[in-house]
Backbone as CSV, one residue per row, in Angstrom:
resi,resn,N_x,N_y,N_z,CA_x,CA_y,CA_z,C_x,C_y,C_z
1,UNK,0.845,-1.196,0.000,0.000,0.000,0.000,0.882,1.248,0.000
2,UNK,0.844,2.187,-1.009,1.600,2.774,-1.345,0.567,4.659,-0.277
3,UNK,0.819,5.227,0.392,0.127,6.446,0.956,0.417,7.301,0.725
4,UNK,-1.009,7.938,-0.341,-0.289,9.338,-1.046,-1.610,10.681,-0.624
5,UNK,-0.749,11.643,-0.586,-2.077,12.672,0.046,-1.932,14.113,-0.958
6,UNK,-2.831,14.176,-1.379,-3.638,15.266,-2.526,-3.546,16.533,-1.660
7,UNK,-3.176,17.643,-1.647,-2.969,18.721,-1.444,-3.452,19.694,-2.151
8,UNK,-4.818,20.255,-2.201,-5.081,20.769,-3.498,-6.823,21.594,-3.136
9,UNK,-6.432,23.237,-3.159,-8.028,23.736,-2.255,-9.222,23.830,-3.414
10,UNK,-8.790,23.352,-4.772,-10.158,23.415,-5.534,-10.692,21.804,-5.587
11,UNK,-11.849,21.616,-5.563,-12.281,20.226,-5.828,-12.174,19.384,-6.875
12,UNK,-12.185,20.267,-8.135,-12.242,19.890,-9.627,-11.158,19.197,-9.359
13,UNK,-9.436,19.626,-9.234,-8.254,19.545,-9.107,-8.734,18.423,-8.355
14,UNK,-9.024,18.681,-6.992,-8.928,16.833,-6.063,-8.936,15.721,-6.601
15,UNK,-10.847,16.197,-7.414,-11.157,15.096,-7.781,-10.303,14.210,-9.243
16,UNK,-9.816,15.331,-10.329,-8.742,14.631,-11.559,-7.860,14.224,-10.741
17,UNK,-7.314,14.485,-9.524,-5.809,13.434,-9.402,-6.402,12.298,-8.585
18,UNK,-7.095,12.373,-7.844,-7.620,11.132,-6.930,-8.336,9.977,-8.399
19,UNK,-9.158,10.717,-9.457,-9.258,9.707,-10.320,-8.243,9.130,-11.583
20,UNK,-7.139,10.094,-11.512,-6.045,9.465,-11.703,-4.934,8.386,-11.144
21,UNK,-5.376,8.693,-10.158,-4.411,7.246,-9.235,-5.726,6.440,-9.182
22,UNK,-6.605,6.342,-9.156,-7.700,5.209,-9.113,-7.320,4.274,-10.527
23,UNK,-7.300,5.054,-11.708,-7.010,4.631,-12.822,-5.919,3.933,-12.929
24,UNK,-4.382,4.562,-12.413,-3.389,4.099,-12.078,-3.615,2.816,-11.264
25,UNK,-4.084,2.680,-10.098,-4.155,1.891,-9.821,-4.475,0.672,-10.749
26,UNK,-5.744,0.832,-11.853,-6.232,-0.488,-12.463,-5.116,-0.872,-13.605
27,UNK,-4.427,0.298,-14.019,-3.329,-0.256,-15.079,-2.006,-0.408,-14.570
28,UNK,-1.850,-0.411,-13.201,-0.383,-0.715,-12.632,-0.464,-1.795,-11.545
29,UNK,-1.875,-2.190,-11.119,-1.726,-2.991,-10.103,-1.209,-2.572,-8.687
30,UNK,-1.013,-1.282,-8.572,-0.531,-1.067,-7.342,-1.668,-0.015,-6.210
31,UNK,-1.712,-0.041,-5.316,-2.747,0.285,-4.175,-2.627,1.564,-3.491
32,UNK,-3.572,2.380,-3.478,-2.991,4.028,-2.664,-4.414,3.578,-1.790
33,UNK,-3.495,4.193,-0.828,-3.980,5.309,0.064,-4.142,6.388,0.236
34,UNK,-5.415,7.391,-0.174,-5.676,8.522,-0.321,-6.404,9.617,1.006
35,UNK,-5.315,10.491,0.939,-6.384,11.798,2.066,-6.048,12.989,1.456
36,UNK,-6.980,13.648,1.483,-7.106,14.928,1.025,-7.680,16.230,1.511
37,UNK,-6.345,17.475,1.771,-6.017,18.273,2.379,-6.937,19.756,1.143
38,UNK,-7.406,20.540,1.799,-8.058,21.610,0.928,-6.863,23.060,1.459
39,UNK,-5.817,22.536,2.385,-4.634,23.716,2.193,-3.656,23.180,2.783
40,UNK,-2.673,24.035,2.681,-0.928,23.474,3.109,-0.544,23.494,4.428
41,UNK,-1.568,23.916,5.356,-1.850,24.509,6.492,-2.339,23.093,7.291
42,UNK,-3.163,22.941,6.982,-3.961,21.412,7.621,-2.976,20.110,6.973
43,UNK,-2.416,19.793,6.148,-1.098,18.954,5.734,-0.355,19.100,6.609
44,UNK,0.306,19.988,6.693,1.455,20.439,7.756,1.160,20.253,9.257
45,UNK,-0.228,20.597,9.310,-0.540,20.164,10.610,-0.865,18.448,11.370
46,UNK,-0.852,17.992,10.051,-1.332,16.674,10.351,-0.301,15.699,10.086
47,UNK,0.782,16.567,9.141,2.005,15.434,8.649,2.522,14.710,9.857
48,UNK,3.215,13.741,9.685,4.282,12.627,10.843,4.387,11.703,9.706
49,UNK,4.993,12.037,8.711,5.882,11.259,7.921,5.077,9.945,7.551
50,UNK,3.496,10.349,7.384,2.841,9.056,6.647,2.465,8.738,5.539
51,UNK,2.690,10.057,4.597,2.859,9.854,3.245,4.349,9.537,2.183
52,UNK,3.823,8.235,1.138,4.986,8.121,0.417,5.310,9.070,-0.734
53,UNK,4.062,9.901,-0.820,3.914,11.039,-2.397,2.804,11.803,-1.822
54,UNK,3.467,12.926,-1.516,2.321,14.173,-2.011,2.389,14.695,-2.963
55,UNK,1.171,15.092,-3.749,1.010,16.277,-4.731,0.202,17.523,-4.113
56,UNK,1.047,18.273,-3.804,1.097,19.654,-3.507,0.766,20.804,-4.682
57,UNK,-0.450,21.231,-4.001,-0.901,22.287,-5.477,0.113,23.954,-4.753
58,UNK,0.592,24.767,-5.620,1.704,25.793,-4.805,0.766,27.066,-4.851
59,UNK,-0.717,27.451,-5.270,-1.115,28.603,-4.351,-2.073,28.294,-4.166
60,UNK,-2.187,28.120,-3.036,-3.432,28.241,-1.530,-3.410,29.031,-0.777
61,UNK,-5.021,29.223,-0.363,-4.971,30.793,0.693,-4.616,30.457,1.933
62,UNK,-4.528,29.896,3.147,-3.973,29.933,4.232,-2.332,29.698,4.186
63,UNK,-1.845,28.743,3.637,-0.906,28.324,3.257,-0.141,27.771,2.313
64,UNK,0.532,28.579,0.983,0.902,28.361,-0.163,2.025,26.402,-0.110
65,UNK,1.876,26.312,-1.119,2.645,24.814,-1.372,3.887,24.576,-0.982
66,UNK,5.322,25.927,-1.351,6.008,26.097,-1.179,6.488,26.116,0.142
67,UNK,5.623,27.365,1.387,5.934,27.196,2.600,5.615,25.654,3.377
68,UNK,4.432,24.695,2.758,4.189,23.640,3.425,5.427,22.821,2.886
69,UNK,5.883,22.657,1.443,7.202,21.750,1.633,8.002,21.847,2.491
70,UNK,8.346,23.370,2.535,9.611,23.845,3.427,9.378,23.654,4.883
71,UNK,8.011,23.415,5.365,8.014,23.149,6.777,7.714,21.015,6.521
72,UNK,7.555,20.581,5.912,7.548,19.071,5.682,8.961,18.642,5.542
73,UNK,9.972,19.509,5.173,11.327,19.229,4.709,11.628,19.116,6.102
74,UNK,11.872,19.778,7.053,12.119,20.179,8.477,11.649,18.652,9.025
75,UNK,10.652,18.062,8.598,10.574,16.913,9.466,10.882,15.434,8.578
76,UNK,10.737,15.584,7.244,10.887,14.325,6.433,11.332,14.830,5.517
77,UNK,12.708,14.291,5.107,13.483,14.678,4.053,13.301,13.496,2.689
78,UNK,12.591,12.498,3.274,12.100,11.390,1.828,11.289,11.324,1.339
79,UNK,10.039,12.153,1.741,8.824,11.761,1.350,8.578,12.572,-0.045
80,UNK,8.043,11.905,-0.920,8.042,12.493,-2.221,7.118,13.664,-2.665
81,UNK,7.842,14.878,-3.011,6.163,15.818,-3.096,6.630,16.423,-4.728
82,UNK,5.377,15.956,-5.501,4.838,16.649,-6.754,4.236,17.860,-6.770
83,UNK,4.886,18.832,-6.829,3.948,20.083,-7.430,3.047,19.970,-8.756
84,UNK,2.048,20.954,-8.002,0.740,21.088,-9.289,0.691,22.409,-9.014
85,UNK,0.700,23.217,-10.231,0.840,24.602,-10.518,0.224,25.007,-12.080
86,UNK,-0.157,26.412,-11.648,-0.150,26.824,-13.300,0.784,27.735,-14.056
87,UNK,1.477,27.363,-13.231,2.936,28.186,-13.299,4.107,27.493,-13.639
88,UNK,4.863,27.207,-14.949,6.433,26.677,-14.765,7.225,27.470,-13.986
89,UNK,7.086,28.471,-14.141,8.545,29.544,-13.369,8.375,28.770,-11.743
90,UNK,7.720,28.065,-11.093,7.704,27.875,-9.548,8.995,26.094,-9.804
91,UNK,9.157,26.226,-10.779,9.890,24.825,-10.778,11.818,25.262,-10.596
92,UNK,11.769,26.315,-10.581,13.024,26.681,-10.015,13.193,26.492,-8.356
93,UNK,12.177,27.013,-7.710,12.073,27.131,-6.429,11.855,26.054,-5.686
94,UNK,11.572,24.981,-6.603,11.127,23.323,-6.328,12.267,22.870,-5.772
95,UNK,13.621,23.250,-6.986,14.577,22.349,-6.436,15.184,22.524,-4.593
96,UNK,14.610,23.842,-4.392,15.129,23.903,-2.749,14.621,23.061,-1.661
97,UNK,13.890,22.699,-2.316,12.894,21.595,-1.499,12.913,20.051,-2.161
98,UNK,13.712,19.765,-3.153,14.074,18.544,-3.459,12.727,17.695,-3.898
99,UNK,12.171,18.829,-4.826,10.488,18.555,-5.275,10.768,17.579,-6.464
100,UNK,10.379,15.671,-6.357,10.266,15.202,-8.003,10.043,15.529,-8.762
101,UNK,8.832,16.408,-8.960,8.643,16.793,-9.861,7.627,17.842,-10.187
102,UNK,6.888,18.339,-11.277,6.066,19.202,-11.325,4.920,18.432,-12.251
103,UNK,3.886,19.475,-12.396,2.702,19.146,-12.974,2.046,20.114,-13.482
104,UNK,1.620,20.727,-14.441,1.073,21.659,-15.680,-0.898,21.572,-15.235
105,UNK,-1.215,22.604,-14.496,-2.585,22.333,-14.746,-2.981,22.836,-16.541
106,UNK,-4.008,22.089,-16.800,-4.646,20.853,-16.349,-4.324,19.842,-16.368
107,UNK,-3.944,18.902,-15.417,-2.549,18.120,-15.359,-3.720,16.755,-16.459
108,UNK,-2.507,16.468,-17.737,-2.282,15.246,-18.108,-2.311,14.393,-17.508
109,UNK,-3.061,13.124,-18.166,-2.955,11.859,-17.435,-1.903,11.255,-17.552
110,UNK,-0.688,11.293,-18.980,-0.160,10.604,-19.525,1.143,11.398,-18.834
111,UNK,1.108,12.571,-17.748,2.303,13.352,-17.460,2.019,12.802,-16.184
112,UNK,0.697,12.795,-15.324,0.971,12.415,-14.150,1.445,10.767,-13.719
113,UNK,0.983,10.083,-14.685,1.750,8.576,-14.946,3.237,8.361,-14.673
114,UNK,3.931,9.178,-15.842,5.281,9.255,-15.828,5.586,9.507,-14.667
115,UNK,5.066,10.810,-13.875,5.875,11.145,-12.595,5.694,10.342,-11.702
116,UNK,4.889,9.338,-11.452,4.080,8.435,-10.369,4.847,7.071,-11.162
117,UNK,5.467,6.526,-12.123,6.034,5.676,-12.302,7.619,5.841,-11.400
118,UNK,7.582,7.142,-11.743,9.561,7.199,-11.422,9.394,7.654,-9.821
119,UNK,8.609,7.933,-9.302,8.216,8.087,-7.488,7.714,6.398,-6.981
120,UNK,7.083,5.660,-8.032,6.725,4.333,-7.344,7.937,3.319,-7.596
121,UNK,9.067,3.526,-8.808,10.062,2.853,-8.799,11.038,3.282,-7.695
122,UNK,11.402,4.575,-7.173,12.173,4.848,-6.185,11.679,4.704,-5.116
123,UNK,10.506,4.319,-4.882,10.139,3.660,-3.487,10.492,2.241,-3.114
124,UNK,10.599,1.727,-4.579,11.013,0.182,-4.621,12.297,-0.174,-4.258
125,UNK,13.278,0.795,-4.997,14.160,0.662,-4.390,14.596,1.120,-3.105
126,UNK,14.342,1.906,-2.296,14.047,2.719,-0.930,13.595,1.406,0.095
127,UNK,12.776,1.046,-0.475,12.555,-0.013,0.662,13.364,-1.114,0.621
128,UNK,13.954,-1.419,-0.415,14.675,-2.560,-0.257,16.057,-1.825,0.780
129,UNK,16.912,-0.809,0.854,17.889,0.038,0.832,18.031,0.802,2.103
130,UNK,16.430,0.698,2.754,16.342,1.807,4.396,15.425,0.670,5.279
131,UNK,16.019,0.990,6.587,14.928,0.615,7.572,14.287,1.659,7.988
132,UNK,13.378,1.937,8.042,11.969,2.872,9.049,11.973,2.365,9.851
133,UNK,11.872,3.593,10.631,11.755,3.515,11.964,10.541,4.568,12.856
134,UNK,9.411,4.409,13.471,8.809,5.152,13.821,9.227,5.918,15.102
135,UNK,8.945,6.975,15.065,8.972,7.989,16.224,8.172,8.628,16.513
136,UNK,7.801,9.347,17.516,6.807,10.279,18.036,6.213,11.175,17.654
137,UNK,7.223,11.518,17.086,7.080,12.907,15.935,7.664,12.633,14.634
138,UNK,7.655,11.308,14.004,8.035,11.295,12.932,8.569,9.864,12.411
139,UNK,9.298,9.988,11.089,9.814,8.672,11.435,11.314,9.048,10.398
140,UNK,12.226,7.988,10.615,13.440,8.365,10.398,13.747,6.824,10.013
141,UNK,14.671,7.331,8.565,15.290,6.163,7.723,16.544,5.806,7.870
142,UNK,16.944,4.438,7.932,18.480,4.259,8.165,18.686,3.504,6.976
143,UNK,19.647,4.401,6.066,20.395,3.436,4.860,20.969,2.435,5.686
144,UNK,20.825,1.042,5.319,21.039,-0.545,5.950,22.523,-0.523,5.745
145,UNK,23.397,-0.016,4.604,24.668,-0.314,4.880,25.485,0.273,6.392
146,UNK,24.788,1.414,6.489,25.525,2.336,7.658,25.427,1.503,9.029
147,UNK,24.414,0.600,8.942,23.986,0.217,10.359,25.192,-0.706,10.602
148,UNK,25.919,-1.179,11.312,26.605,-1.853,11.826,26.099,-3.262,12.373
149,UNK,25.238,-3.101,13.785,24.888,-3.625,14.735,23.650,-3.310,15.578
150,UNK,22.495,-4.214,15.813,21.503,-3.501,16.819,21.112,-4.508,18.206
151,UNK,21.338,-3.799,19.317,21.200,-4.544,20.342,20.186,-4.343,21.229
152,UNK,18.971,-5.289,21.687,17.896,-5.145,22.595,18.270,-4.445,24.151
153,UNK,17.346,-3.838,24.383,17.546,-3.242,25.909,16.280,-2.844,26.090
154,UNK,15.724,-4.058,26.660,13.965,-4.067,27.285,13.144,-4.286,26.012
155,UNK,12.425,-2.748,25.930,11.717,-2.161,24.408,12.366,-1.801,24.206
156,UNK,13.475,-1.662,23.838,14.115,-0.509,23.148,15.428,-1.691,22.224
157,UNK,15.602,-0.550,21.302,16.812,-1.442,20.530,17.601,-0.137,20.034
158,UNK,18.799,-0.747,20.502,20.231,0.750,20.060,20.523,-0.144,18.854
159,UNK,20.567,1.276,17.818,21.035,0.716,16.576,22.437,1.491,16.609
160,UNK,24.009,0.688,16.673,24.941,1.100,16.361,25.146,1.058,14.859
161,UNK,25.810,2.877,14.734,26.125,3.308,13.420,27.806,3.448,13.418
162,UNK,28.371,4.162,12.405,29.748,4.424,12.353,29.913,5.252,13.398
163,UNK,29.487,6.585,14.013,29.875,7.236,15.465,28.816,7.606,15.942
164,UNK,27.839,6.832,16.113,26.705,7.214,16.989,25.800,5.912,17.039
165,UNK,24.516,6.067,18.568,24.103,5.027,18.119,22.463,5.647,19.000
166,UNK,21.432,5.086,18.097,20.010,5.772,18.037,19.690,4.380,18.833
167,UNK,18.369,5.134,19.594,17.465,4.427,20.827,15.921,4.481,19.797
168,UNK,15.824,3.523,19.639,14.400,3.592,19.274,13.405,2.110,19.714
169,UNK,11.921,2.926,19.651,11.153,1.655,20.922,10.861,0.241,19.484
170,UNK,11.507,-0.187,19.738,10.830,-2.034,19.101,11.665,-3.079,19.851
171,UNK,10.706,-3.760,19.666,11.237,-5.060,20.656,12.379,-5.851,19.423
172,UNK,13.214,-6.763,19.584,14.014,-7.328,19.039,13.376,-8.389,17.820
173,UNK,12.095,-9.018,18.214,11.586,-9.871,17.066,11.319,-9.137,16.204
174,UNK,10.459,-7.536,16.343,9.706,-6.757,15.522,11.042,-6.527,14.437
175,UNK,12.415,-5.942,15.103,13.140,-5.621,14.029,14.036,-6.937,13.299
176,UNK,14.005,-8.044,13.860,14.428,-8.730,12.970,13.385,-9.731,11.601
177,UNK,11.977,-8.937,12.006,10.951,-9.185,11.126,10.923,-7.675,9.872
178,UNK,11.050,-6.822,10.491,11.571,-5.827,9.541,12.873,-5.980,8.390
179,UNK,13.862,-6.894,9.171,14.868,-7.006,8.353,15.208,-8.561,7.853
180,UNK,14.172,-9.320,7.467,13.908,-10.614,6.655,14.194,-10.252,5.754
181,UNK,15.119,-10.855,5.330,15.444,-11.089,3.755,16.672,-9.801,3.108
182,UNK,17.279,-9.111,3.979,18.208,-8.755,4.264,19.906,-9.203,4.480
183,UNK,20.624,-8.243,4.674,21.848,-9.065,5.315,22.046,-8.712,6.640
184,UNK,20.883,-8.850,7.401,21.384,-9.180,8.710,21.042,-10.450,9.138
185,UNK,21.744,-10.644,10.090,21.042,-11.694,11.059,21.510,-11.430,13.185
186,UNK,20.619,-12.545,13.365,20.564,-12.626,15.280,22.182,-13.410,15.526
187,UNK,22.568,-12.912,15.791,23.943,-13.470,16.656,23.694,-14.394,17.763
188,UNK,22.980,-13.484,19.052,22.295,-14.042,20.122,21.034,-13.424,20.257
189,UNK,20.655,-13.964,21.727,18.854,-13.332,21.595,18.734,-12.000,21.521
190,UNK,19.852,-10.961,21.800,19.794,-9.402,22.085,20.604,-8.951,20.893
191,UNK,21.133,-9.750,20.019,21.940,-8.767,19.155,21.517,-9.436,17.889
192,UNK,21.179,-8.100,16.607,21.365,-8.455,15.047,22.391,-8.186,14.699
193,UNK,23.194,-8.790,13.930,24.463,-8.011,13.068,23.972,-7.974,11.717
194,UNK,24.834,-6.578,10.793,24.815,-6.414,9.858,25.473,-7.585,9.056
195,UNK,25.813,-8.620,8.212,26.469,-9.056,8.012,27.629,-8.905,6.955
196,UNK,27.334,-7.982,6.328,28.384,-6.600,5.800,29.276,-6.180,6.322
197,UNK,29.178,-6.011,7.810,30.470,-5.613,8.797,31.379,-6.883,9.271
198,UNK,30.661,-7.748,8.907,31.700,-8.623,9.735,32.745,-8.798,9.257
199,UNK,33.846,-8.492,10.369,35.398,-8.165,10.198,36.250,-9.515,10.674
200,UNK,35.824,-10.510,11.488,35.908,-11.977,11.259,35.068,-12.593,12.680
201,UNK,35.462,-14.096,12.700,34.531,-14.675,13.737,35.854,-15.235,14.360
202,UNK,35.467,-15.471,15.807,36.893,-16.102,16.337,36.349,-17.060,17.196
203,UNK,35.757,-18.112,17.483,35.721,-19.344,18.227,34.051,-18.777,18.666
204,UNK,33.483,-17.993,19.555,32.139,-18.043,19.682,31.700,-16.402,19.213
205,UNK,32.717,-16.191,19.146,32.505,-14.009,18.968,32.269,-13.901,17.853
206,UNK,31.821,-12.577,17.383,32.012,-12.132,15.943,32.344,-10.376,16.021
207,UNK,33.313,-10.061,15.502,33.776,-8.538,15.568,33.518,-8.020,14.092
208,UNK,32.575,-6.687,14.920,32.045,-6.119,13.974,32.176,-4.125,14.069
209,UNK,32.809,-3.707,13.491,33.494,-2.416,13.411,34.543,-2.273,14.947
210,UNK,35.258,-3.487,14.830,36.458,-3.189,16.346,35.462,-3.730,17.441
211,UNK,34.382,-4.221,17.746,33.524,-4.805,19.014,33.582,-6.342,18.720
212,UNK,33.399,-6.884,19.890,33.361,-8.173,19.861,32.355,-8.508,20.508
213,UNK,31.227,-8.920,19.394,30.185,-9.833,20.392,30.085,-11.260,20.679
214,UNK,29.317,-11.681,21.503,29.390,-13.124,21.637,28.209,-13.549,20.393
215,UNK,28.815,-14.837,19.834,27.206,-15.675,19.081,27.172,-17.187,20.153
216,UNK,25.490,-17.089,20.428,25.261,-17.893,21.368,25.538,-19.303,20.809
217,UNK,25.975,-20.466,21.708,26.076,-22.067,21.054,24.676,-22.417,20.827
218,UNK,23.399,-21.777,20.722,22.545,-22.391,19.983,22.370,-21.643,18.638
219,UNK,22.622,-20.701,18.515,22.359,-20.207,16.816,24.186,-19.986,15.757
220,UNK,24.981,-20.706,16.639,26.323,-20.517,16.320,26.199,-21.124,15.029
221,UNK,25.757,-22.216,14.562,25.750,-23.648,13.372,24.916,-22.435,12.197
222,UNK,23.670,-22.353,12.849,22.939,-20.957,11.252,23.480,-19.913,11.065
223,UNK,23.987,-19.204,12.330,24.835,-18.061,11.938,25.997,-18.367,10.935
224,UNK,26.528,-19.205,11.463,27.954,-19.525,10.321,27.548,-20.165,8.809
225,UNK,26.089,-20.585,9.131,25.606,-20.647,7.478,25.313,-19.506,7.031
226,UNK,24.330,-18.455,7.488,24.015,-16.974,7.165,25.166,-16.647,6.655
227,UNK,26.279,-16.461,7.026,27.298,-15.597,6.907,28.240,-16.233,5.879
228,UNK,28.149,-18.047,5.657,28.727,-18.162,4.091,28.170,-17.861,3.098
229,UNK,26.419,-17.962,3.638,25.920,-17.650,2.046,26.329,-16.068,1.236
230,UNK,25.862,-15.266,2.997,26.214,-13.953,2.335,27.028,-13.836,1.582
231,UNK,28.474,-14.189,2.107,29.595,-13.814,1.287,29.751,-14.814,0.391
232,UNK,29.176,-15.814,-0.068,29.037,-16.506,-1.636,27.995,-15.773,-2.095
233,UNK,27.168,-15.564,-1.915,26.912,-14.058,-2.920,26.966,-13.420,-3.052
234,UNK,28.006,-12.622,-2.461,28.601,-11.412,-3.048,29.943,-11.623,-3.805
235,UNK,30.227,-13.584,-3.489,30.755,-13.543,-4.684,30.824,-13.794,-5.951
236,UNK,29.386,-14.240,-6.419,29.024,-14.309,-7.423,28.741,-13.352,-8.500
């Protein structure tokens, strides 16, 4: 389920893009989630990083498009926002806000396609590439190579990075169900390793950026399979 939210204070406008992703939907097979904001004002107020694509129309009366990116940027720097304008000249000002793309009222079907192909392929790859992580006020992506190591403490799991290391609330099954089919794996019951970092194994340990953790004698036999396959496919 892909969650995309319409930004846009005339109805006409709502209603062509909401029946454009409906359409989309039947010729791409893929699923939205739709809410729809009548200004940039009530978006902004409601954002926490739960949309994968907004289309942002850039003049509205309480709050123009532009100031709502620039306060959405402040909290989510991935989330994808399409401008809809009747204006090209606002596509300069896009790039400060790291806008995909733009849109020509009366927006084309065959233009809003294109842009919603190349926002639904970079989500594809995005998810394969980041873990999410929810927060209180938001949520925050970790490119998977950077992660090192993540270790349980109660609810909570510290994800060690290269010089820092983030507290965030999931229990240890939740994130090693997040990261199926990945290159990590459980060492012991409190620790995932990246298996990218591993710098070697020495009798029950495994050192991973200069640390040495223990791998427990019951998952010691799969771990040491995890960790040939990995590296037979990466050498293939």
């Amino acid at each position: 389920m892909i969650h995309v939210a319409i930004c846009e204070d005339l109805k006409q406008h709502q209603k062509a893009i909401q029946e454009y992703l409906l359409r989309y939907e039947k010729d791409h097979g893929h699923k939205f989630q739709i809410t729809i904001y009548s200004d940039g004002l009530d978006l902004v107020e409601e954002f926490h990083s739960q949309f994968d694509i907004i289309f942002l129309d850039i003049e509205m009366k309480m709050m123009d498009g532009m100031e709502a990116a620039n306060r959405i940027r402040e909290k989510d720097s991935n989330v994808m926002l399409i401008f809809i304008t009747n204006l090209a000249q606002y596509a300069i000002q896009g790039y400060g806000v790291e806008a995909r793309g733009f849109l020509l009222k009366p927006v084309k079907y065959i233009a809003f396609e294109q842009q919603l192909n190349k926002c639904i392929h970079e989500i594809g790859k995005k998810s394969m590439e980041y873990l999410s992580v929810k927060y209180a006020g938001g949520m925050k992506k970790y490119p998977l190579p950077e992660i090192y190591y993540m270790e349980s403490d109660g609810h909570y799991i510290d994800i060690h990075l290269e010089s820092e290391v983030d507290r965030v609330l999931c229990s240890i099954k939740e994130m090693e169900e997040k990261l199926k089919g990945k290159s990590f794996y459980r060492c012991n019951s409190g620790i995932i390793v990246n298996l990218a970092h591993v710098e070697k194994v020495q009798k029950n340990d495994v050192v991973i950026h200069g640390e040495v953790l223990s791998i427990s004698r019951a998952r010691k036999k799969e771990f040491m399979e995890a960790l040939t396959n990995y590296i037979g496919g990466m050498e293939q």
